[in-house]
C-alpha positions in Angstrom: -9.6 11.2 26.7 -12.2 9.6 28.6 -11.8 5.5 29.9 -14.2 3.0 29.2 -15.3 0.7 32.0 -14.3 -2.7 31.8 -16.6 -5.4 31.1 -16.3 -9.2 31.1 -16.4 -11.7 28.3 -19.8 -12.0 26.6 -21.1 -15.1 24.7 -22.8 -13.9 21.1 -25.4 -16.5 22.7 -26.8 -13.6 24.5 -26.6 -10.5 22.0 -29.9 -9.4 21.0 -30.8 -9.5 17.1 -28.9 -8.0 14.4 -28.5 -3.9 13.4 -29.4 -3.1 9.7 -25.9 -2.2 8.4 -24.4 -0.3 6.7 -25.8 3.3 8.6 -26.3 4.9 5.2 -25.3 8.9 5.4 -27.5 11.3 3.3 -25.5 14.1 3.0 -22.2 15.7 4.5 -18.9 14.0 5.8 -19.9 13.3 9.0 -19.3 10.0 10.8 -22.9 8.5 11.1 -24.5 9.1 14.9 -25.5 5.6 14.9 -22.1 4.7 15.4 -21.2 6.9 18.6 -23.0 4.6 20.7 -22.0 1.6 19.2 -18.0 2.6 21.1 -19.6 2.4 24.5 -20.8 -1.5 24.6 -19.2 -4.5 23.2 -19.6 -5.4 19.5 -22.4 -5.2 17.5 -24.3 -7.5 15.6 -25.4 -6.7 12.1 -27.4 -7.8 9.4 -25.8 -5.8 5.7 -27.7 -6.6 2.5 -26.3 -9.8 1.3 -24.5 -12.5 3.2 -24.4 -14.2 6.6 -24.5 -11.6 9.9 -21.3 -10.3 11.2 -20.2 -8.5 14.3 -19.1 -5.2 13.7 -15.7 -3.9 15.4 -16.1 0.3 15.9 -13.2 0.6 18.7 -9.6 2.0 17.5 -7.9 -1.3 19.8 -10.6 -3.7 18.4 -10.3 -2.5 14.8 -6.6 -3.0 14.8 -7.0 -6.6 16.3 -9.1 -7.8 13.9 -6.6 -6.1 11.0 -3.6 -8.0 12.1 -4.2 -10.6 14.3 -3.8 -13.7 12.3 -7.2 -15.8 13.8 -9.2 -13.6 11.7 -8.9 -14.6 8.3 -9.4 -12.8 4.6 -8.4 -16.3 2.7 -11.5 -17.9 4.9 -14.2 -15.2 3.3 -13.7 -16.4 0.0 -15.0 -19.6 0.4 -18.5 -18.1 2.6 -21.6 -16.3 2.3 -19.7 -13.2 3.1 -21.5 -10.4 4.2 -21.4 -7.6 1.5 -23.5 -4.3 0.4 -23.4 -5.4 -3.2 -23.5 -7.5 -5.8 -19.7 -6.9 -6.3 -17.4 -9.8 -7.2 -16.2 -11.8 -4.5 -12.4 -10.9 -4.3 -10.0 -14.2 -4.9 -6.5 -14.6 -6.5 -4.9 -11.6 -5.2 -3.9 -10.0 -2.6 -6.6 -9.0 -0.7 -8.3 -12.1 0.1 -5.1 -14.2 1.5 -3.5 -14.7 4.2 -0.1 -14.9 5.2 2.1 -16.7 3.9 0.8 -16.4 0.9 -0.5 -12.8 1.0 3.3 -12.3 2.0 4.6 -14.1 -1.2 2.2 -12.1 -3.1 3.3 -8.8 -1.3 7.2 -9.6 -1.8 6.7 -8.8 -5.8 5.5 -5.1 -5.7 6.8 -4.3 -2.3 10.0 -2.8 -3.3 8.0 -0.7 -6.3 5.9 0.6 -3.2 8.4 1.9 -0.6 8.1 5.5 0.7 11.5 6.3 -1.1 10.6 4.9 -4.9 6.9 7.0 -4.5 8.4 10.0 -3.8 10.9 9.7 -6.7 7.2 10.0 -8.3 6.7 13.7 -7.4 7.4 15.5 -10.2 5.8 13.0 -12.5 2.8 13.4 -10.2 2.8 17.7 -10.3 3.3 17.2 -14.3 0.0 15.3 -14.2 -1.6 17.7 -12.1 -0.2 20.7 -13.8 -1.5 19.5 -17.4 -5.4 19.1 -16.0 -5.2 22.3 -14.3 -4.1 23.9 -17.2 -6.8 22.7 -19.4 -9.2 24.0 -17.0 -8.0 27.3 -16.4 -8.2 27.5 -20.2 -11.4 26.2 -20.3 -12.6 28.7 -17.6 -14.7 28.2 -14.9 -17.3 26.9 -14.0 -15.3 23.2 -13.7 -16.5 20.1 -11.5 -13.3 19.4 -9.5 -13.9 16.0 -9.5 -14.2 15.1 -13.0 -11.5 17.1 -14.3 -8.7 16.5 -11.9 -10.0 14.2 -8.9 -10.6 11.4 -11.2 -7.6 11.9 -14.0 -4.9 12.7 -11.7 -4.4 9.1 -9.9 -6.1 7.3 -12.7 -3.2 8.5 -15.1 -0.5 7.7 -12.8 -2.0 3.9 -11.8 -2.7 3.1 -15.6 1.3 4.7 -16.0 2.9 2.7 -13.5 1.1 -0.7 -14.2 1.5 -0.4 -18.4 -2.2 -0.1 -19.3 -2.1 1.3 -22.8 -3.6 5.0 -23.2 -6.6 3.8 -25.5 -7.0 1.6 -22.7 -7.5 3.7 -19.7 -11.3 4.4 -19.9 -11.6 0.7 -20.0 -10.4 0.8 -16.7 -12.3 3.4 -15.5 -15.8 1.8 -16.8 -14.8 -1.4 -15.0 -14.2 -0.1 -11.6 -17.3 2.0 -11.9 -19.0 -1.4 -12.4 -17.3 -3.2 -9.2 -17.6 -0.6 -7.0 -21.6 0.4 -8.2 -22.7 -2.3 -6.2 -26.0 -2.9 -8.2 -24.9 -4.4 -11.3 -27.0 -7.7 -11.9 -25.1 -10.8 -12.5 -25.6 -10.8 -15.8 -24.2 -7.5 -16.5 -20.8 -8.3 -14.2 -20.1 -11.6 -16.0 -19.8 -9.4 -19.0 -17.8 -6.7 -17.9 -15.5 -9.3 -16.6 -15.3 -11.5 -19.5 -14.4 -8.3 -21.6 -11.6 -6.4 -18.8 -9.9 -9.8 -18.4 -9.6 -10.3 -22.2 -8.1 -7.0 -22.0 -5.6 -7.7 -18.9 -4.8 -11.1 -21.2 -3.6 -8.7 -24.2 -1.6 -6.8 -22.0 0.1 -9.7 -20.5 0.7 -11.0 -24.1 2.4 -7.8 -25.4 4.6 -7.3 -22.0 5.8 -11.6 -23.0 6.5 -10.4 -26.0 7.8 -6.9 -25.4 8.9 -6.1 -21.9 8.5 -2.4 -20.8 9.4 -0.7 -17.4 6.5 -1.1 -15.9 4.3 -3.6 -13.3 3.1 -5.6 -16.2 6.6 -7.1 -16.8 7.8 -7.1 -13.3 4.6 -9.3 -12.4 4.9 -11.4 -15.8 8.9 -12.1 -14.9 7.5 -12.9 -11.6 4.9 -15.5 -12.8 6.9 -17.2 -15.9 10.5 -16.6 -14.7 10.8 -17.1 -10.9 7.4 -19.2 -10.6 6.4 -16.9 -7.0 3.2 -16.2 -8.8 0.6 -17.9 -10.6 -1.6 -16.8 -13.6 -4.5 -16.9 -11.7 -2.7 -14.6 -9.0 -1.1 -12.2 -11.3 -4.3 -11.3 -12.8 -5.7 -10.8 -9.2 -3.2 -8.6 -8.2 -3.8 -6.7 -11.5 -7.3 -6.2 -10.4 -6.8 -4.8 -7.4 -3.7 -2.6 -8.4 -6.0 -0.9 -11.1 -9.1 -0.4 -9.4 -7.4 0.2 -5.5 -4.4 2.6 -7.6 -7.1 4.9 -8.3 -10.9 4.5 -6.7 -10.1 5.8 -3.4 -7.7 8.6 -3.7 -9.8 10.0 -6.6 -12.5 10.3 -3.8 -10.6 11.1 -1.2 -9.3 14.6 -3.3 -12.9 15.4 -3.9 -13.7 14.8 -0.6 -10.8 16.5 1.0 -12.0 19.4 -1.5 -15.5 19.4 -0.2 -14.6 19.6 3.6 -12.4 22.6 2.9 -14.5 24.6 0.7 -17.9 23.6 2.9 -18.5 26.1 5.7 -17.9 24.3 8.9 -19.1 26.7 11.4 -17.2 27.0 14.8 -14.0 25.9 13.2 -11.1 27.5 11.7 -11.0 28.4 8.1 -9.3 25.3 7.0 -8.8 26.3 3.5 -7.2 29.8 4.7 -5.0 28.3 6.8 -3.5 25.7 3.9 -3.2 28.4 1.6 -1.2 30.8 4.6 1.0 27.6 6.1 1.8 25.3 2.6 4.3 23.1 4.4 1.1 22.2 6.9 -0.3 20.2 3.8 1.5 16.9 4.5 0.0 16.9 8.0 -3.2 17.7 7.0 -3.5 15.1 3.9 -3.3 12.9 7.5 -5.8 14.4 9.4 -7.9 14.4 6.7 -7.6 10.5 5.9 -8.7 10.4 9.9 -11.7 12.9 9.4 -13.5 11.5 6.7 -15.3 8.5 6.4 -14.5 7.0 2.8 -16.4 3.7 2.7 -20.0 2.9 3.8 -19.7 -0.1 4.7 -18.0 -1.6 2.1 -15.0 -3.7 4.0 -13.6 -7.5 3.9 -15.2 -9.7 6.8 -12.4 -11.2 8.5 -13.7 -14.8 9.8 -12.3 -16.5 13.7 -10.3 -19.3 13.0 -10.6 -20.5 16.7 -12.9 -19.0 19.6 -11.5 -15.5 20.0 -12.4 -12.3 22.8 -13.0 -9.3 21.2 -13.9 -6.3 22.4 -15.7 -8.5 25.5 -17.4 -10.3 23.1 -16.7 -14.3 22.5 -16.4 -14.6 18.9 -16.6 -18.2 17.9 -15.0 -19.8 15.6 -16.1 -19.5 12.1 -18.3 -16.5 12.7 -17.7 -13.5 10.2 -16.3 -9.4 11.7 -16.3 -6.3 9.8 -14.9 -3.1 10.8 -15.6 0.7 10.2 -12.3 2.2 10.0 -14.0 5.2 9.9 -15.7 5.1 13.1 -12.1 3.8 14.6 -10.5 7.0 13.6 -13.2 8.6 15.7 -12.4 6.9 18.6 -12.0 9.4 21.8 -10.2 7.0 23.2 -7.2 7.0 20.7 -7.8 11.0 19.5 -8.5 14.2 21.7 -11.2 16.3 20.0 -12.0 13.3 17.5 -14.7 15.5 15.5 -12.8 18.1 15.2 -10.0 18.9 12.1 -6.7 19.7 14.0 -4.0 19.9 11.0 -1.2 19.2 13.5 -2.6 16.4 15.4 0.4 14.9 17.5 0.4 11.1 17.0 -2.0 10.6 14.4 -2.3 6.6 14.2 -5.5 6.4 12.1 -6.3 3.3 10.7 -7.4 4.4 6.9 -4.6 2.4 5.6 -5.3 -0.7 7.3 -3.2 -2.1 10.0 -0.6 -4.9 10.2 0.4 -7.1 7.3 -2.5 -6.3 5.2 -1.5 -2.2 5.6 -2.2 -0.7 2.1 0.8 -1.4 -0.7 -0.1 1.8 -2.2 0.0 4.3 1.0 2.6 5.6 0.2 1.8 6.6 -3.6 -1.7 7.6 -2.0 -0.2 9.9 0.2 1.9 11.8 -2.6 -1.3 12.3 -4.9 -3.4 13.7 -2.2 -0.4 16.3 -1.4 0.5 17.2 -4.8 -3.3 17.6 -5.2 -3.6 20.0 -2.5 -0.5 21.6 -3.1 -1.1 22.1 -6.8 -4.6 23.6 -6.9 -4.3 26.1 -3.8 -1.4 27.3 -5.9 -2.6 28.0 -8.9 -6.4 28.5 -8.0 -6.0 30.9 -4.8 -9.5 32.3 -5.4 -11.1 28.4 -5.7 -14.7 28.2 -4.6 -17.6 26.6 -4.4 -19.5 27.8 -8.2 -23.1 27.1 -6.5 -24.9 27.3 -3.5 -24.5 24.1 -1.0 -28.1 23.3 -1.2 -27.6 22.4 -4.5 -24.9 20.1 -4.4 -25.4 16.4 -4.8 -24.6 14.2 -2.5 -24.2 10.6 -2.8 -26.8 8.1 -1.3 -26.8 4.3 -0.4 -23.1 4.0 -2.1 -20.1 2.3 -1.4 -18.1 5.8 -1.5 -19.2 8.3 0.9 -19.1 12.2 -1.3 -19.9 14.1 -3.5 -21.3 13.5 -7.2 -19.5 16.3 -8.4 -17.8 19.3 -7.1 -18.7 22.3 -9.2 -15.7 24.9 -8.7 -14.8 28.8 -9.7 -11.2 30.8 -9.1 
């Protein structure tokens, strides 16, 4: 790994003016060259599309500061001009968007639902779900897109399953996150689709206070009327996030993780081969992969300085707004040997896709089993699966919040 020089403190008096942001990819799941660069000098300023500037953290060390050190705040960013790449509502009420302690009252309800052990009590469930949309397209025959018949389904059945949602309820779901996570919704249109999803969340909660069910819409209604550690307004938050988080960014991540393997990559290994030949490599790669490819363009929550803080040999004053790219963190040379490269049994892979510190993602853990079962599942019982058209004429996804494809068009 190569060391960086040192360099002194430098006031954000003296940066020059602001980088257009996010760096938009057209096609592929590369990292963006535009960030490269970025690693070798202190942070960068940048202008996104709506919102005040912010600097933008690219370094593994920096991107982990700004994640848990408690003088950059969530709670502060709902109360700014944040700096966004959509329209998207500004997050509030949940977990998200607070800090400690609060985000750690918040956390303390679901925690224990969340643990490594209780997810992977959730394996067999989560093959059952895979094994049914499998089924129904080997039936069906191929050609199938990957990621509308089991990318999308497989988490979205589980999240809806855990939290309660009511099956004639799930595409609800569904056309509400596609909404929030568009990014070009007008006003207009999001006020709606609100008003109508939280009149749906409000008939849940009534039917779990009148009928309690095993499920995260009791625990977090015993939570709000019986112990009093969460309000309304809170409990609806968290629902929010739990529905669209439980299932937007693994059902990306599969097609993704899909797309790398079945994608020629030319001077590397036959990724794909080597999964199907070594099976128990899968929960090693699901983490390599997470490092590899870069989910989100651009779409993170600015963390604001609460006092005058160094970062990165930058002065970040007080009340100024940072972002960071995870992405271009897990690409650090720094913290990885090789970082471009796929290495399935990377020793110490610390990437940051999760987060880092208290805000680390609730649902890792359940993230983690769907992308393995995932795997696991379709190299079984699709050992021929391959690409149904020629890579020039797949679709990829431009100026959106999800780095990807728009479909995955298989054979076996």
């Amino acid at each position: 790994m190569s060391h960086r020089p040192s360099q002194g403190t430098t006031d954000t008096a003296q940066r020059p003016e602001p980088l257009s942001y996010p760096f938009w990819t057209t096609e592929g799941l590369d990292l963006h060259p535009d960030y490269r660069p970025l690693r070798d000098q202190p942070l960068a300023k940048v202008r996104l599309p709506f919102g005040e500037d912010a600097w933008l953290a690219t370094r593994h060390e920096d991107v982990r500061t700004v994640l848990s050190d408690p003088r950059f705040s969530l709670a502060e960013a709902v109360r700014r001009d944040q700096p966004r790449i959509g329209r998207m509502p500004r997050a509030g009420g949940g977990l998200i968007a607070t800090d400690a302690p609060d985000h750690t009252r918040l956390r303390s309800v679901l925690s224990k639902e969340f643990t490594a052990r209780r997810i992977e009590r959730l394996r067999d469930r989560v093959g059952r779900i895979a094994d049914g949309l499998l089924d129904r397209m080997i039936q069906a025959g191929p050609p199938a897109d990957l990621s509308e018949d089991f990318a999308f389904p497989l988490p979205m059945t589980l999240i809806c399953e855990l939290v309660g949602v009511p099956r004639e309820d799930h595409g609800r779901v569904r056309s509400w996150a596609d909404i929030v996570c568009s990014g070009s919704a007008s006003p207009e249109v999001l006020q709606k689709e609100a008003a109508d999803f939280f009149a749906r969340v409000n008939g849940w909660l009534h039917a779990r206070r009148q009928e309690p069910a095993d499920d995260l819409l009791t625990l977090l209604v015993r939570a709000c009327d019986e112990d009093g550690v969460i309000s309304e307004e809170e409990l609806v938050g968290v629902l929010n996030e739990l529905l669209v988080g439980g299932f937007v960014t693994t059902t990306n991540q599969i097609g993704n993780f899909f797309s790398l393997l079945l994608l020629p990559r030319p001077d590397e290994e036959d990724l794909l081969g080597r999964l199907r030949a070594e099976p128990a490599l899968i929960p090693k790669a699901v983490e390599e992969l997470l490092r590899f490819v870069p989910l989100l363009n651009g779409l993170t929550l600015p963390r604001y300085a609460l006092e005058d803080t160094e970062l990165g040999g930058v002065l970040v004053r007080a009340g100024e707004p940072v972002i960071v790219s995870q992405a271009a963190a897990n690409r650090d040379p720094e913290a990885f040997s090789d970082p471009d490269r796929v290495v399935f049994d990377r020793p110490g892979n610390a990437h940051v896709s999760f987060g880092y510190g208290t805000h680390y993602c609730l649902g890792a853990h359940l993230a983690r089993l769907e992308l393995q079962v995932a795997l696991e599942r379709v190299l079984a019982r699709m050992p021929g699966l391959r690409l149904a058209v020629p890579v020039a004429e797949l679709r990829w996804r431009s100026k959106q919040f999800f780095s990807g494809l728009h479909e995955l068009p298989v054979s076996w």
